[in-house]
KETOR-290656 format. One record per residue: residue in one letter; x, y, z of N, C-alpha, C, O in turn. Coordinates in steps of 0.05 Angstrom, whole numbers, padded with zeros to 5 digits, always signed. Layout:
AXYZXYZXYZXYZ
...
end
This chain:
X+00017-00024+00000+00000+00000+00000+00017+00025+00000+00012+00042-00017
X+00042+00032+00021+00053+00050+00022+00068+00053-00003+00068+00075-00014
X+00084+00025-00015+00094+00027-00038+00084+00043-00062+00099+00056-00076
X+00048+00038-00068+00030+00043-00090+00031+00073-00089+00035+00089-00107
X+00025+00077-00060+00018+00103-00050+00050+00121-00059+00046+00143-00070
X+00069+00117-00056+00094+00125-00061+00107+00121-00091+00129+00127-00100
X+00085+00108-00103+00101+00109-00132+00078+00123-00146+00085+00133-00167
X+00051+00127-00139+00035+00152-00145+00045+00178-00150+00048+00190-00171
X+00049+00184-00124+00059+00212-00115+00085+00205-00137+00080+00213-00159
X+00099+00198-00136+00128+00210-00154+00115+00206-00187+00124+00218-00207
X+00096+00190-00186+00090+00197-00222+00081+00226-00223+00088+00242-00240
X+00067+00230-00203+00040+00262-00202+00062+00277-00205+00064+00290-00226
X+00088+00277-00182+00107+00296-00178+00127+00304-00208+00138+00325-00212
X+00126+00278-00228+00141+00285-00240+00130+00297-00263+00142+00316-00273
X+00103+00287-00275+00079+00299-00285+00080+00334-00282+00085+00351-00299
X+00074+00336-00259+00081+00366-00259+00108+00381-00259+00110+00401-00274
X+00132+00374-00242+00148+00380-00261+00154+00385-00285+00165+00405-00293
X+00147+00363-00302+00153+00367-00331+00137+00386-00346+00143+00401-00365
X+00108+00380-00330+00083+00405-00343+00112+00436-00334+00123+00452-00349
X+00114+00434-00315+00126+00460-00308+00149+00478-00315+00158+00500-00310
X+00155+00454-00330+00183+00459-00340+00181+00471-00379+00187+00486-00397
X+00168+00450-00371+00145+00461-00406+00135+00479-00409+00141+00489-00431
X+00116+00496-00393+00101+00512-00390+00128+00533-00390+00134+00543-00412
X+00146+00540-00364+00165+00554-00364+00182+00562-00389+00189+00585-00395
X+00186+00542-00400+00207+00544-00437+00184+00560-00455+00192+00578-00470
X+00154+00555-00454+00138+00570-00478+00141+00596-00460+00152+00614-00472
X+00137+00600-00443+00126+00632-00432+00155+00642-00436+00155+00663-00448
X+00176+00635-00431+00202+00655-00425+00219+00652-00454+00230+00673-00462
X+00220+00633-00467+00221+00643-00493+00215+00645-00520+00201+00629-00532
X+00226+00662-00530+00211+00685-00544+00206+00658-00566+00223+00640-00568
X+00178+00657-00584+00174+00651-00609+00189+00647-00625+00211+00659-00623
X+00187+00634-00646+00203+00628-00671+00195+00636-00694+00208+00643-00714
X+00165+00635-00690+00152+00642-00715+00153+00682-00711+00160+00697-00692
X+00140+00686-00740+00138+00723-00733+00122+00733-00717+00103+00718-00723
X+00112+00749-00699+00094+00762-00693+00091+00797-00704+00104+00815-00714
X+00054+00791-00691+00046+00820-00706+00039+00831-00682+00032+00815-00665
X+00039+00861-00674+00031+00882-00652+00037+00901-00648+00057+00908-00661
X+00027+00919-00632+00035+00945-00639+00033+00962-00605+00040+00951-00584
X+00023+00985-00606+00027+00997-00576+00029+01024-00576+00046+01036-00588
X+00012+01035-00562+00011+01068-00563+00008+01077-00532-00008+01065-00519
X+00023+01098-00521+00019+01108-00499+00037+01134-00491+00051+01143-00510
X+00038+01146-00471+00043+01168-00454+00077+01162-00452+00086+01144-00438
X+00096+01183-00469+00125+01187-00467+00130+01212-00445+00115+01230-00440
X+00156+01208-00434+00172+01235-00424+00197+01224-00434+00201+01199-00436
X+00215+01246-00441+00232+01237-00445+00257+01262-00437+00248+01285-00435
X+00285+01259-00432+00293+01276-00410+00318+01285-00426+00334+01266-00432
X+00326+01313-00436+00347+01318-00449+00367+01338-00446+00362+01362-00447
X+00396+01325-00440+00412+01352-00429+00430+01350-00458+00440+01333-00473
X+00426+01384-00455+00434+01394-00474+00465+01396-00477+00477+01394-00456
X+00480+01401-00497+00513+01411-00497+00513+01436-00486+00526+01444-00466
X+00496+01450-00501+00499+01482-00511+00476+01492-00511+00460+01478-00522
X+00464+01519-00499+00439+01524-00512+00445+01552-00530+00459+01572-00528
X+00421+01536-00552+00429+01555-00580+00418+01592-00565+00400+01595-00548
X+00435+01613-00577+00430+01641-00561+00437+01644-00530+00426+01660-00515
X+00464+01622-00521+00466+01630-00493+00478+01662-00495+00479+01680-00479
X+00487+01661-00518+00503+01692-00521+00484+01715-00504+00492+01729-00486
X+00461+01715-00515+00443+01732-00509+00437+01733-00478+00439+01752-00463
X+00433+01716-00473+00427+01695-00439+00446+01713-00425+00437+01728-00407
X+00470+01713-00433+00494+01714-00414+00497+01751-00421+00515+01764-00410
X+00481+01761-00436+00490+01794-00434+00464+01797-00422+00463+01819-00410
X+00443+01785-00421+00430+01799-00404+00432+01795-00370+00420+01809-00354
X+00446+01776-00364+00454+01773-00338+00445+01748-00325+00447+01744-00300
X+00437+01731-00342+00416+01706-00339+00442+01684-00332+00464+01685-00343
X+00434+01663-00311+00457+01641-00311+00449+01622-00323+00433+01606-00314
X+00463+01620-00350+00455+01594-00370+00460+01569-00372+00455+01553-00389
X+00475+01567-00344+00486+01540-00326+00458+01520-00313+00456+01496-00307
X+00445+01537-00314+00417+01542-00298+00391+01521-00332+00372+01507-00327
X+00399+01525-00352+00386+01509-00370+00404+01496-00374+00394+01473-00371
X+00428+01492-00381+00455+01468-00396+00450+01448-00380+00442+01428-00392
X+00452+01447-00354+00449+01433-00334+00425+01416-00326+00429+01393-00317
X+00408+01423-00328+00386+01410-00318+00377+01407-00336+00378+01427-00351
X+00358+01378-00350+00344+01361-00368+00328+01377-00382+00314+01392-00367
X+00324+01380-00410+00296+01393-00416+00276+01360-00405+00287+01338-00402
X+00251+01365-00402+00236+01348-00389+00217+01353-00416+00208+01376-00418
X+00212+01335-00434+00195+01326-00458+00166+01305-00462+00165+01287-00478
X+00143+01314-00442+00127+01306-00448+00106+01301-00482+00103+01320-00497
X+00093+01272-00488+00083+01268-00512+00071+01246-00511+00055+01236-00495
X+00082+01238-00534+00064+01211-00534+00072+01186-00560+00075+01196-00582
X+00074+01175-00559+00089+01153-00578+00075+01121-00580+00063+01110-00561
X+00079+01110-00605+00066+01091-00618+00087+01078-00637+00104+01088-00651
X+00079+01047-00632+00094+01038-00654+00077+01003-00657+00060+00991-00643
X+00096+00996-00688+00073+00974-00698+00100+00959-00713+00122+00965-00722
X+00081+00935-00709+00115+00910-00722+00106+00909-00742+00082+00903-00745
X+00125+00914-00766+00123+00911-00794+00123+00884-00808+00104+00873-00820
X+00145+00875-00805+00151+00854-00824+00180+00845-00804+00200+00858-00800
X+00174+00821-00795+00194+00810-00788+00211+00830-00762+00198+00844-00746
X+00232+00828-00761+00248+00840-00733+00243+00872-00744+00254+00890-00731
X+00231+00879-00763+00230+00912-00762+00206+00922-00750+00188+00905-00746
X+00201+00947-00743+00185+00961-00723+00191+00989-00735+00213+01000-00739
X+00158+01002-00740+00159+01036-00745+00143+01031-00728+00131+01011-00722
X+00141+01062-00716+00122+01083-00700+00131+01112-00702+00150+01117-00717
X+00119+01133-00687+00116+01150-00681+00125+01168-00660+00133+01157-00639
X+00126+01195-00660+00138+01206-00634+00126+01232-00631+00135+01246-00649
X+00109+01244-00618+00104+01277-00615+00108+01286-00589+00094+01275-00572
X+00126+01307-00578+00126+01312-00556+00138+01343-00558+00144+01353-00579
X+00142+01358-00530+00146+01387-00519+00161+01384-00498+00154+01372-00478
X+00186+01396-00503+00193+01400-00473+00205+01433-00467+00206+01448-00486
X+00210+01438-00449+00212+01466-00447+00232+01468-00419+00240+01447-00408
X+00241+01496-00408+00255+01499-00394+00253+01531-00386+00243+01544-00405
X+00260+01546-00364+00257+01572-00365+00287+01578-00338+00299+01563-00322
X+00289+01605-00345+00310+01626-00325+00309+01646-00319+00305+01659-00339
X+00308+01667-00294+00300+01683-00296+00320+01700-00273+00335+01687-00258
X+00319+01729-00273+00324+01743-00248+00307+01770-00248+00292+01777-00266
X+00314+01786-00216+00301+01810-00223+00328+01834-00210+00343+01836-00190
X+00322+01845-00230+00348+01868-00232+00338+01896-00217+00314+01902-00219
X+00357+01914-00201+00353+01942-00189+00359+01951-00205+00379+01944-00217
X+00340+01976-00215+00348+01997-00228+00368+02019-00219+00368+02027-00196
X+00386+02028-00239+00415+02052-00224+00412+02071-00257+00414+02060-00279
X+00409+02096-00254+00418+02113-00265+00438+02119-00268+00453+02116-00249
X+00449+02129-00291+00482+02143-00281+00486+02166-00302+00476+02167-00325
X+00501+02183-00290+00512+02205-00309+00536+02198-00309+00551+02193-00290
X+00540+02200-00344+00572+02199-00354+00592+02214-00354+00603+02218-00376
X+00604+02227-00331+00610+02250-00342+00647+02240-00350+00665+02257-00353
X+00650+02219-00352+00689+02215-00362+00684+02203-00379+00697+02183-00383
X+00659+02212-00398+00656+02194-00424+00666+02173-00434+00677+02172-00456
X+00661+02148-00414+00681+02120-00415+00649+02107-00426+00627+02116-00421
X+00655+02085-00440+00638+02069-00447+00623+02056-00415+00635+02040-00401
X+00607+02062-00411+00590+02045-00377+00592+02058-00356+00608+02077-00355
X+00582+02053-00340+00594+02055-00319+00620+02064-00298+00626+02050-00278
X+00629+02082-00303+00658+02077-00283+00657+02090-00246+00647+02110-00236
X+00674+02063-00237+00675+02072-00198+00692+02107-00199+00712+02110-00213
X+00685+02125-00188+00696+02145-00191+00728+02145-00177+00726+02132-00156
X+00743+02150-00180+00761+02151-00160+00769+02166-00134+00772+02190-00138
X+00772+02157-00108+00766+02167-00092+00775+02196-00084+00800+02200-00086
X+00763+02215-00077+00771+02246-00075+00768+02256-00101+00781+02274-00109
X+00749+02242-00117+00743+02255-00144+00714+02250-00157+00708+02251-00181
X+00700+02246-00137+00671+02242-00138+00655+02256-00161+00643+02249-00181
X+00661+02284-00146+00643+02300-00162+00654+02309-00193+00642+02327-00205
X+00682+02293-00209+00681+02299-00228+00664+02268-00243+00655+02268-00266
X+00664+02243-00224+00663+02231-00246+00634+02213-00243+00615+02222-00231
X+00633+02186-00257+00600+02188-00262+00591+02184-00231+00601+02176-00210
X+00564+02194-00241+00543+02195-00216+00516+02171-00212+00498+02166-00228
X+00519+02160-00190+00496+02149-00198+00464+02153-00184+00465+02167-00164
X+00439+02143-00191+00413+02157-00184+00401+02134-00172+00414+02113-00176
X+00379+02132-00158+00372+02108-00149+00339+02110-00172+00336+02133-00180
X+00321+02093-00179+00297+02086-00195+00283+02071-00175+00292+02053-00160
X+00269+02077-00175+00238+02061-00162+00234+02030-00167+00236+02012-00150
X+00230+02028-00190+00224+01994-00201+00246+01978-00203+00268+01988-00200
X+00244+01956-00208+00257+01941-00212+00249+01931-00241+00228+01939-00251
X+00266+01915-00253+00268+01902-00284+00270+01876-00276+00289+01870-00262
X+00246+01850-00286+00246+01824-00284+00257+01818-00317+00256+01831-00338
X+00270+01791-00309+00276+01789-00338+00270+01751-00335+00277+01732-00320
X+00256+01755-00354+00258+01712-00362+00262+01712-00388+00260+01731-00404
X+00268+01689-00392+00281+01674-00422+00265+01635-00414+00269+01619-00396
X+00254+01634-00429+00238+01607-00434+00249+01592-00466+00244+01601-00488
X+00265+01568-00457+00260+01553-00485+00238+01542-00501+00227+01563-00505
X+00223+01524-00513+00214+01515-00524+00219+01490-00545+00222+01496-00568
X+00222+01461-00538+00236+01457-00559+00208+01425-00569+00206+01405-00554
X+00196+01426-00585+00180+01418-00601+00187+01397-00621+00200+01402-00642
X+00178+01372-00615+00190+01353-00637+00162+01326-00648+00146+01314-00635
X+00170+01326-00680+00149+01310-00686+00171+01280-00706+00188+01284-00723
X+00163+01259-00697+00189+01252-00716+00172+01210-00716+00154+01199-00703
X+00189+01201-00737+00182+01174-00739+00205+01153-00730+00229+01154-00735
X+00191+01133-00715+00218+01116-00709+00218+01088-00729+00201+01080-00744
X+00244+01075-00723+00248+01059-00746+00265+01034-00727+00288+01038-00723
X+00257+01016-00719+00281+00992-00702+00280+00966-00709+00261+00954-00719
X+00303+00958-00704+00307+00926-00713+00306+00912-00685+00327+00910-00673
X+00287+00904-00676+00284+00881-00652+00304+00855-00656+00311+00844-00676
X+00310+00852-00631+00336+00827-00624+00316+00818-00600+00312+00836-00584
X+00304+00797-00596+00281+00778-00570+00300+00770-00557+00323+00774-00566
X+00297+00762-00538+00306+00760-00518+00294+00732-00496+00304+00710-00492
X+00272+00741-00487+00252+00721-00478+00222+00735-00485+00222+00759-00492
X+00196+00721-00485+00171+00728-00491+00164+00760-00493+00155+00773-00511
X+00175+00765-00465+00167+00796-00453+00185+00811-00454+00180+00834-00448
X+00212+00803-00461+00231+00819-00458+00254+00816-00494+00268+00800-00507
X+00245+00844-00494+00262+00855-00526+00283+00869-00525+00286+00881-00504
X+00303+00874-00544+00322+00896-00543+00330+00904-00566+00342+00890-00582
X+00322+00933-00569+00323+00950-00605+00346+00964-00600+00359+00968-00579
X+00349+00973-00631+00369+00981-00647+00347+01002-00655+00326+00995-00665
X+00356+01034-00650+00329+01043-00671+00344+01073-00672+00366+01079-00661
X+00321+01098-00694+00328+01116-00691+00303+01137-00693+00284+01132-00707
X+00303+01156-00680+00281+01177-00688+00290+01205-00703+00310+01220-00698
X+00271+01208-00722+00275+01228-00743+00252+01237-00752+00233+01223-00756
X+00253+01272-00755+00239+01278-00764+00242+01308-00762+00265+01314-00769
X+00227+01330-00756+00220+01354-00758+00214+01371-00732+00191+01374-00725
X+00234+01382-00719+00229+01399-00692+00237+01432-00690+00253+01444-00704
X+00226+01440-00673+00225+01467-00667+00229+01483-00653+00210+01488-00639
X+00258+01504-00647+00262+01510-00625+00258+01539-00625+00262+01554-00644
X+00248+01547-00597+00236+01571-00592+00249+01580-00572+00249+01564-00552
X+00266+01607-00568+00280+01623-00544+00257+01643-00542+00250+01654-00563
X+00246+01649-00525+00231+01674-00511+00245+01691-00493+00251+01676-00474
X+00255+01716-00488+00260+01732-00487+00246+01750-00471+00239+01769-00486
X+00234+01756-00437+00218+01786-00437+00231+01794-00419+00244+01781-00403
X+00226+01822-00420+00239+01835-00403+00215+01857-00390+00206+01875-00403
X+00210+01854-00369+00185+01873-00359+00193+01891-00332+00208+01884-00314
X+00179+01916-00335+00190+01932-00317+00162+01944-00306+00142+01947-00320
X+00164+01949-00278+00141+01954-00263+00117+01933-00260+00122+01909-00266
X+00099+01939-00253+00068+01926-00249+00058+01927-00276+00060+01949-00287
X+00050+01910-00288+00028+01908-00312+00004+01918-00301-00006+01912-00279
X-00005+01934-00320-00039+01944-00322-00057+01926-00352-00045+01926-00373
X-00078+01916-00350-00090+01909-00376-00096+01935-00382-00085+01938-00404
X-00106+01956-00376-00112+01971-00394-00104+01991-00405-00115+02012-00414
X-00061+01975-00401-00047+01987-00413-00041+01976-00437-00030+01992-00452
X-00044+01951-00445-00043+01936-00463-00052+01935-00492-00042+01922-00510
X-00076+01953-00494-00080+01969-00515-00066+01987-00526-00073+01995-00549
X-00046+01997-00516-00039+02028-00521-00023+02027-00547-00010+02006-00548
X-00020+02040-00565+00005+02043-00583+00032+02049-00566+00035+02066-00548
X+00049+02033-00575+00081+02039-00569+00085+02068-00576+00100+02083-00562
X+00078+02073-00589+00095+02112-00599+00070+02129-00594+00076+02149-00582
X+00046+02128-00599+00024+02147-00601-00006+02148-00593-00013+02147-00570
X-00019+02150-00610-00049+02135-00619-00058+02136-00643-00053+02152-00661
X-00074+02113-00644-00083+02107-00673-00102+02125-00681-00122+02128-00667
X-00100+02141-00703-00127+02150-00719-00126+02144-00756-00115+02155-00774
X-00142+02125-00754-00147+02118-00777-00124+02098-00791-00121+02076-00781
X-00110+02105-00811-00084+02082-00818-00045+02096-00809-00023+02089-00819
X-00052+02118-00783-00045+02136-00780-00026+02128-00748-00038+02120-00729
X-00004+02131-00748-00004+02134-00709+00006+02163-00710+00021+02175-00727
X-00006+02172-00688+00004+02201-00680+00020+02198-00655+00014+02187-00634
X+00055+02219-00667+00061+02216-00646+00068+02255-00638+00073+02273-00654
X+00064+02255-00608+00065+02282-00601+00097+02283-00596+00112+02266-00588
X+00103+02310-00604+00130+02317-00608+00139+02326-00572+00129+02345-00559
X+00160+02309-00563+00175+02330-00538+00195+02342-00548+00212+02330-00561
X+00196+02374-00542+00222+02386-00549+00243+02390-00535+00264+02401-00541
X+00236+02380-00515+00255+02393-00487+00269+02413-00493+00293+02410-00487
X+00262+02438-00507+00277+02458-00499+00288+02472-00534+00298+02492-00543
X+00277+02446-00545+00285+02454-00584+00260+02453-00589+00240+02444-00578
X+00267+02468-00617+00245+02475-00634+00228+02446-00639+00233+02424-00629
X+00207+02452-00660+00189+02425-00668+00211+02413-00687+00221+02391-00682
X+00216+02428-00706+00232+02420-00737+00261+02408-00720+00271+02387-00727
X+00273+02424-00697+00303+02401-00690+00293+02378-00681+00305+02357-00682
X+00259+02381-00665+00255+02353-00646+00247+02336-00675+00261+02316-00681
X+00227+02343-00691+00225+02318-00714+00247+02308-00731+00246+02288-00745
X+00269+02323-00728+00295+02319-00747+00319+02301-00734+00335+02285-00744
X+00315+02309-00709+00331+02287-00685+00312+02254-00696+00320+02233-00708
X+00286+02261-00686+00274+02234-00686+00271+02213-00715+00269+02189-00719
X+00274+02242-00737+00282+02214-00762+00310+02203-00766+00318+02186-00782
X+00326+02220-00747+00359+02213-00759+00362+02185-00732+00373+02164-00738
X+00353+02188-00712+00354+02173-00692+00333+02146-00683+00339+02125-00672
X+00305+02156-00695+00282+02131-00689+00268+02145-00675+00272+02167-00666
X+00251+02132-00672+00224+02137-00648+00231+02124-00622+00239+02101-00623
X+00228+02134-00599+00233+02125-00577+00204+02112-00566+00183+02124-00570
X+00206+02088-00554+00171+02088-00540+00162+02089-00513+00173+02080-00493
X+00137+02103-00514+00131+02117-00491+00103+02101-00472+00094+02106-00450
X+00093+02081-00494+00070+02068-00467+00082+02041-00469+00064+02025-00474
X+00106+02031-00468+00116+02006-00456+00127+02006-00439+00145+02022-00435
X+00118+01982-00419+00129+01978-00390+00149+01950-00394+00170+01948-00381
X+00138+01926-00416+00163+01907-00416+00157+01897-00462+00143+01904-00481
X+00178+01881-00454+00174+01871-00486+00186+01841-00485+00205+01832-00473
X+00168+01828-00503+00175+01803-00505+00199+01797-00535+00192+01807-00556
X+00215+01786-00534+00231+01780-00563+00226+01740-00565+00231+01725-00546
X+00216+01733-00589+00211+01707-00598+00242+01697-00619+00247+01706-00642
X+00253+01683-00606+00276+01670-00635+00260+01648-00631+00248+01637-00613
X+00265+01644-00669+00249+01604-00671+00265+01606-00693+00270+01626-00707
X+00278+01567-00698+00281+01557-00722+00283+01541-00722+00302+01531-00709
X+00260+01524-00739+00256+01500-00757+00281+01481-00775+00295+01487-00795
X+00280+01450-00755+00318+01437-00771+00296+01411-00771+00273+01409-00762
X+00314+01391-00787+00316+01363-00780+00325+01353-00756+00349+01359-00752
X+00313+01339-00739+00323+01322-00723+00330+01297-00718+00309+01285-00720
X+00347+01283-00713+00357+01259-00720+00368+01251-00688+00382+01267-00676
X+00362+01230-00680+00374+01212-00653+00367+01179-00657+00344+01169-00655
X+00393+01166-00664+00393+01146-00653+00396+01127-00625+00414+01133-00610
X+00387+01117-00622+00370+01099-00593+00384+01065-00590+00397+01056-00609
X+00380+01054-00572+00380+01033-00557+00354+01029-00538+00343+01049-00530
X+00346+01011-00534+00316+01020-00522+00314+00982-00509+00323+00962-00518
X+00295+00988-00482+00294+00948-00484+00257+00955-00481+00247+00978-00483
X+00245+00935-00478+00213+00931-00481+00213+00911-00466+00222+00889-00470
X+00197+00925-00437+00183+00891-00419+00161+00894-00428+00153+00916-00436
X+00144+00869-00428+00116+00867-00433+00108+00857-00399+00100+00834-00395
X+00111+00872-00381+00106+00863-00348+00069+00845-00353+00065+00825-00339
X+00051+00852-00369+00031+00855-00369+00013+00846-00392+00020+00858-00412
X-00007+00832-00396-00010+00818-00427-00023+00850-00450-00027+00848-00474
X-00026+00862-00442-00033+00887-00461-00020+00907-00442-00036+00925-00438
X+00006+00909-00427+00011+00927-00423+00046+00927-00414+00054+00907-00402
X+00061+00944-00419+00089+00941-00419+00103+00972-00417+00092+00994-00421
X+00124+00967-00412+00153+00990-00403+00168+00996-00427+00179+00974-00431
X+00177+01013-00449+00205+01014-00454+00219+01037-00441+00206+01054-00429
X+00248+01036-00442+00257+01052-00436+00282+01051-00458+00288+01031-00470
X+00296+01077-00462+00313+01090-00487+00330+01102-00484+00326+01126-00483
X+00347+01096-00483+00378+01116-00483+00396+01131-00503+00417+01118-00507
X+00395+01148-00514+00399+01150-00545+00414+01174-00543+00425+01176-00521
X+00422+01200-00566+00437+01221-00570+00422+01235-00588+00415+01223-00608
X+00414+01259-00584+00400+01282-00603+00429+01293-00624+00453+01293-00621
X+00412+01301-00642+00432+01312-00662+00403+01329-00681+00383+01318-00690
X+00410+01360-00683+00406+01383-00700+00409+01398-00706+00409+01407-00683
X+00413+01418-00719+00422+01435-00726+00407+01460-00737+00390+01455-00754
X+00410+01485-00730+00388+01508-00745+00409+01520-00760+00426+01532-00747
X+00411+01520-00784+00422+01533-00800+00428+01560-00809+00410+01575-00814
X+00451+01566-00811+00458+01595-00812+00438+01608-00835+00437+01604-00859
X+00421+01628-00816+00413+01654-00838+00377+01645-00829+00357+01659-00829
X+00380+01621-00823+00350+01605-00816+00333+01615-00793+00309+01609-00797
X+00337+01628-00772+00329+01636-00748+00311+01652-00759+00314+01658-00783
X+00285+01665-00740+00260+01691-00745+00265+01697-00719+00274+01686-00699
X+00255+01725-00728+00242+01740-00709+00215+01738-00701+00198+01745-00718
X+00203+01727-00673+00172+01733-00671+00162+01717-00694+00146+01728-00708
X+00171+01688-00701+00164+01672-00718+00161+01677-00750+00164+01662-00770
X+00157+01699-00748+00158+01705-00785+00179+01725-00798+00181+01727-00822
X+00193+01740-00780+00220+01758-00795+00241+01747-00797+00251+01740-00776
X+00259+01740-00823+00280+01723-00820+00305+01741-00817+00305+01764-00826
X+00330+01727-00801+00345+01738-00788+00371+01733-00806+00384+01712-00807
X+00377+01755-00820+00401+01737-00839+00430+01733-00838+00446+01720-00851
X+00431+01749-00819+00465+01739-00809+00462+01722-00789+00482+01721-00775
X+00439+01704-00781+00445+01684-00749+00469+01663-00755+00479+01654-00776
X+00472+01661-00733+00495+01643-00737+00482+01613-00740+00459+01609-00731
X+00496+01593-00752+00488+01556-00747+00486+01550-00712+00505+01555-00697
X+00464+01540-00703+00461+01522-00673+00459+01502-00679+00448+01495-00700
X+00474+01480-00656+00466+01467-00652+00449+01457-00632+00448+01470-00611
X+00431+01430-00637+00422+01423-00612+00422+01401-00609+00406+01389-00623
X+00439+01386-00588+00450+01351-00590+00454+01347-00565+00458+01366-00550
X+00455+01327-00559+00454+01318-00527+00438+01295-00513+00414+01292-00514
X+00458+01278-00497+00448+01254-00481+00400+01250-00481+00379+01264-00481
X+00404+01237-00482+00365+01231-00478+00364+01202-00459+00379+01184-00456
X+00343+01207-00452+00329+01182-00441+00295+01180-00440+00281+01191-00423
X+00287+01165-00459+00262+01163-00455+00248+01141-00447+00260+01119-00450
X+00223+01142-00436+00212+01124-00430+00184+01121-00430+00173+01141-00422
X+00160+01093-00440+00152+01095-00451+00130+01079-00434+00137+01056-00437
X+00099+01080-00412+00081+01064-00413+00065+01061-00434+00052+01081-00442
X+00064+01036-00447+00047+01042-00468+00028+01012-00469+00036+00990-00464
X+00003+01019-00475-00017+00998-00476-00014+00978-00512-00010+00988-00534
X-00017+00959-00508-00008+00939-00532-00003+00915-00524-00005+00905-00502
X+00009+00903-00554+00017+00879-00549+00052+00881-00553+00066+00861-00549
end
């Protein structure tokens, strides 16, 4: 009896083992034949930059551009992809990421009087020949916001691994957009200063501007102002827009868990590479800028990817 009873149990025991062992080899690895599926979901993806294109600008207005080089642009979007034919794979990529810097500056008057280019410390026991300075009420905020905008298609060659677990070869390419913002604002904003003309008021296809003479005739004050410009008199700050439109190109490494039967992880390690081409930059999106210099924009990435699929 104990015998029967003991050569039972080791058939059952080995029965399932073997089921288990079987079962274990289909689930963990990967197929032989092709499969078809695809997968769409919610990207961020995290990018430090080399260089940012216009730190020139950054750095004369007083801005620390250590302050964007440094820290990740952060690229929310969204991404999709679908198995073609065999170990190849296209999808999709749209995302935004952005970054901002800012300070707020004391206003100082000064009179020039040792006609030096800026500013100069007077020397001591010689005050009253040399510049002077005034104190101003307000202060001047200044921010600078990037923008950097990308729409692009991906392209990978899958290497399996086990069932759930993949590892690509891939690249993303396509069409992105980078935007420097620029404002500089001084005092309290009013809305219902926001209407006003910069130089005058509008009448008809007309701006009128009233003449100050301080002290000259009308004909020297209008003759100063065409040889020199119009100065403006109802702005408190101003925004400046650089944008320019490149190809973007980053190749990737990327792995794919499937933790989940319609639902899975990638994650991507790759290198940005673009360029805005000299002469290519606008002003405020539509004035083109024709001496800009070539930017680049390239730098480490990491993206990653929940996405619902197979």
């Amino acid at each position: 009896m104990c015998n029967t009873y003991f050569n039972l149990m080791k058939k059952i025991i080995t029965i399932l083992l073997f089921s288990f062992s079987l079962a274990s080899a289909q689930g963990d690895i990967y197929p032989t034949e092709t499969t078809y599926g695809g997968g769409i979901g919610f990207s961020t993806m995290y990018m430090v930059l080399d260089s940012v294109p216009g730190q020139t600008f950054l750095t004369e207005l007083g801005l620390d551009v250590k302050k964007l080089s440094s820290r990740p642009l952060v690229f929310h979007g969204g991404e999709g992809f679908a198995q073609m034919s065999g170990p190849w794979r296209l999808g999709g990529y749209a995302g935004i990421g952005s970054a901002q810097v800012g300070n707020v500056f004391n206003i100082q008057m000064f009179a020039n009087r040792d006609d030096s280019v800026g500013y100069q410390q007077p020397a001591f026991g010689n005050e009253a020949k040399g510049d002077t300075l005034y104190s101003f009420s307000d202060n001047l905020s200044v921010k600078a916001r990037l923008n950097f905008l990308m729409g692009a298609m991906t392209v990978e060659y899958v290497f399996p691994v086990f069932r759930d677990l993949e590892v690509m070869a891939g690249a993303l390419m396509g069409i992105a957009r980078y935007t420097l913002s620029i404002d500089q604002h001084l005092g309290t904003p009013r809305w219902a200063d926001f209407g006003k003309n910069m130089y005058g008021y509008i009448e008809n296809d007309n701006v009128l501007v009233e003449l100050d003479t301080l002290g000259r005739s009308y004909e020297e004050t209008a003759n100063a102002f065409r040889a020199s410009g119009l100065r403006p008199i109802n702005v408190n700050g101003t925004m400046t827009e650089l944008s320019g439109t490149f190809f973007n190109f980053q190749p990737y490494v990327a792995v794919k868990w499937q933790f989940l039967d319609r639902m899975g992880l990638r994650i991507s390690a790759g290198y940005n590479k673009g360029t805005i081409g000299s002469g290519k930059w606008k002003l405020n999106g539509h004035i083109p800028i024709n001496d800009s210099p070539k930017s680049a924009l390239q730098g480490i990435t990491i993206r990653t990817v929940i996405y619902f699929g197979l």
